[in-house]
C-alpha positions in Angstrom: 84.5 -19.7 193.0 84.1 -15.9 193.4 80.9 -14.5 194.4 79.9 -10.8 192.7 76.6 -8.6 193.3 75.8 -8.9 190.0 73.7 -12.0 188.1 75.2 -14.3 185.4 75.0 -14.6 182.0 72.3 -17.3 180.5 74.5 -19.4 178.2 71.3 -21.2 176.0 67.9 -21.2 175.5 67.7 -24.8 177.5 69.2 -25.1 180.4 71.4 -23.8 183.3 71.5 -25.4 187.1 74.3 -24.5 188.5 73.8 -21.0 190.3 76.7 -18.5 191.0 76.9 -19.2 194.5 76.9 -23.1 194.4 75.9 -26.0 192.7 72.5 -26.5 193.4 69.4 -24.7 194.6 67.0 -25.8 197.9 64.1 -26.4 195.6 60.7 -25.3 197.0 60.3 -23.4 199.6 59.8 -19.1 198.1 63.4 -19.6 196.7 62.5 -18.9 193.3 62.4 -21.1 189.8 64.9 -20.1 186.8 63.6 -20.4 183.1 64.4 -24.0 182.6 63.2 -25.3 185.7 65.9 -25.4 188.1 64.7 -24.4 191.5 67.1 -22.5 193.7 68.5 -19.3 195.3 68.1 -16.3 193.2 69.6 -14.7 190.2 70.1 -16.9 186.3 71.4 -20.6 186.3 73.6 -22.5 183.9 72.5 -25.4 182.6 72.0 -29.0 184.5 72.7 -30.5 180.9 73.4 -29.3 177.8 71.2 -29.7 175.0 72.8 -32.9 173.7 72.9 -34.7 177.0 69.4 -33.7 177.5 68.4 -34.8 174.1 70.2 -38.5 175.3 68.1 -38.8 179.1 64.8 -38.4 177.3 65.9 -40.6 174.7 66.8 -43.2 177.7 63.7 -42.6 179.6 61.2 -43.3 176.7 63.6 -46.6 176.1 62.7 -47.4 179.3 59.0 -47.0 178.8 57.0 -45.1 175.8 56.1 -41.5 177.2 54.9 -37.9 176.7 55.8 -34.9 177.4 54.9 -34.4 180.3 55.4 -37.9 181.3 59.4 -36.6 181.2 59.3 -33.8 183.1 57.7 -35.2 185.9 60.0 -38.2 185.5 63.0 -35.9 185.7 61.3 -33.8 188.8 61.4 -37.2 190.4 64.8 -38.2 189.4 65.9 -34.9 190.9 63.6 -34.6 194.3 61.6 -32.3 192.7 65.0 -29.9 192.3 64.8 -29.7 188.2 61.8 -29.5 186.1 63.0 -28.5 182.5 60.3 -26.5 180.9 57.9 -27.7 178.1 59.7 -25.0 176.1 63.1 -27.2 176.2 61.5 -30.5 176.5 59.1 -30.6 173.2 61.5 -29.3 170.7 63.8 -31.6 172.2 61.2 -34.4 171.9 60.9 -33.0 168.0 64.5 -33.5 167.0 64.4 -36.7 168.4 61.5 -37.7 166.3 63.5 -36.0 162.7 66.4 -38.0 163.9 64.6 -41.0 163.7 65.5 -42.2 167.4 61.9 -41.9 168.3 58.4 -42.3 167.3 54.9 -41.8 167.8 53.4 -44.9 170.0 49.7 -46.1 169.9 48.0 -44.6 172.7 44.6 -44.1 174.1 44.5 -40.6 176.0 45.3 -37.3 174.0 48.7 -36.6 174.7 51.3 -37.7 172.2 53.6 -40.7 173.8 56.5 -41.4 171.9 58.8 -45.0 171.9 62.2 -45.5 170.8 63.0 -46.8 167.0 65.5 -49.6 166.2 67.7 -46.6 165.4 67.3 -44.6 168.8 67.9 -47.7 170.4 71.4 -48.5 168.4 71.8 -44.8 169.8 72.2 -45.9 173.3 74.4 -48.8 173.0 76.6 -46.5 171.3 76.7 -43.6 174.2 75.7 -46.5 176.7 78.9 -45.1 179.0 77.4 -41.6 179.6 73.9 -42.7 180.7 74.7 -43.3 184.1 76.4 -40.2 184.5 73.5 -38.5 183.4 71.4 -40.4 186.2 73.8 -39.5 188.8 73.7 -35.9 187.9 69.9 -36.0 189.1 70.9 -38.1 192.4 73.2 -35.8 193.4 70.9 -32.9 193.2 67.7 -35.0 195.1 70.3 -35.6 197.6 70.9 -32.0 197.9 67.7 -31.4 198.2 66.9 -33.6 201.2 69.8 -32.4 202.9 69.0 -29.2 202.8 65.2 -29.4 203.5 65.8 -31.1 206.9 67.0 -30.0 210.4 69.2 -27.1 211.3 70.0 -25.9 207.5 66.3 -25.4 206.4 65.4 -23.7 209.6 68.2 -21.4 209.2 67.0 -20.8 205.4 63.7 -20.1 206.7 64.8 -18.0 209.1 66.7 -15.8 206.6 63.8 -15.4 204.3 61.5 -14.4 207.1 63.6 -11.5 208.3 64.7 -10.8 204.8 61.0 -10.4 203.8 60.2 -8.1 207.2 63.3 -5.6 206.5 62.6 -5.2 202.6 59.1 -4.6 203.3 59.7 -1.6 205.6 59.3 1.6 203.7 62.3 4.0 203.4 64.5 1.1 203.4 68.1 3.0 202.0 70.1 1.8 199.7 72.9 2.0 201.9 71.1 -0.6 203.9 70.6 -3.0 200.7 74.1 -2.9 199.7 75.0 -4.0 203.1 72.5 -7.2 203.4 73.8 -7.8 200.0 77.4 -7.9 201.4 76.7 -9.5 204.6 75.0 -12.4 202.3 78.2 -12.6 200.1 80.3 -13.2 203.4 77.7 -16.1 204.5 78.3 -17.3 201.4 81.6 -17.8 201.2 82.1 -19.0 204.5 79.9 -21.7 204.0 81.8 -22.4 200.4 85.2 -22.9 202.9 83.8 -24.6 205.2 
């Protein structure tokens, strides 16, 4: 993996995790949110899953119990330590073509928000793609895991470290841009050390 000064491209209107320096992001903690969700360092993300896998985890998680919309995304913020929130812009058209496929359906419920359960057909779905499902699932451990790693000890002391003086040199007027090009590039080096290491 090659690290450049320059952000990358945004593949979809759903999702992208995957940031150019790494897998994962740190999740909270000032470090910044992309468009889908995914909490992390800066710059545009990939996607954590594409829109059909997407499109099969909230079929999976209504199987496992009738929900909303926002029901899934705080499931998946949980799944993931709090690392990937996909937006309601993703989520609810998502939740829409699952409903015109026929894999879902509006369930009886009390409060306001819409909860949706799985049909005979969305169910049949499953079995069929029963293989990838804990794949899907894993993808979200790893990135909790990541998460707890990196918001303990040494590493998030470091990270808070670098944000603090980051924050007091930017802030300085006059800063050059001489001076930004070379944080920038002693940031790259960091960055590829710690990808060797």
């Amino acid at each position: 993996m090659r690290f450049s000064h320059h952000s990358d491209g945004h593949e979809s209107h759903e999702h992208r995790s995957r940031h150019r320096g790494g897998r994962h992001g740190f999740g909270r903690g000032g470090w910044g949110e992309s468009e889908d969700g995914h909490r992390g360092g800066g710059g545009r993300r990939r996607r954590v899953f594409d829109s059909g896998e997407l499109r099969l985890l909230l079929l999976k998680l209504i199987a496992d119990q009738p929900r909303h919309g926002y029901e899934l995304i705080r499931a998946i913020e949980e799944l993931s330590g709090g690392v990937y929130v996909p937006s309601p812009g993703v989520v609810y058209p998502t939740l829409t073509m699952l409903q015109e496929m026929g894999q879902i359906e509006e369930a009886a419920s009390d409060g306001a928000r819409k909860a949706f359960a799985v049909t005979a057909e969305g169910t049949a779905h499953l079995a069929a793609r029963a293989e990838e499902i804990p794949a899907l699932l894993d993808r979200l451990a790893k990135l909790a895991h990541m998460r707890e790693r990196s918001d303990g000890g040494p590493v998030r002391r470091a990270m808070q470290n670098l944000k603090t003086v980051l924050m007091d040199r930017l802030d300085r007027e006059g800063v050059k841009t001489e001076t930004l090009h070379q944080i920038a590039s002693i940031l790259d080096d960091a960055s590829q050390k710690i990808e060797r290491l």
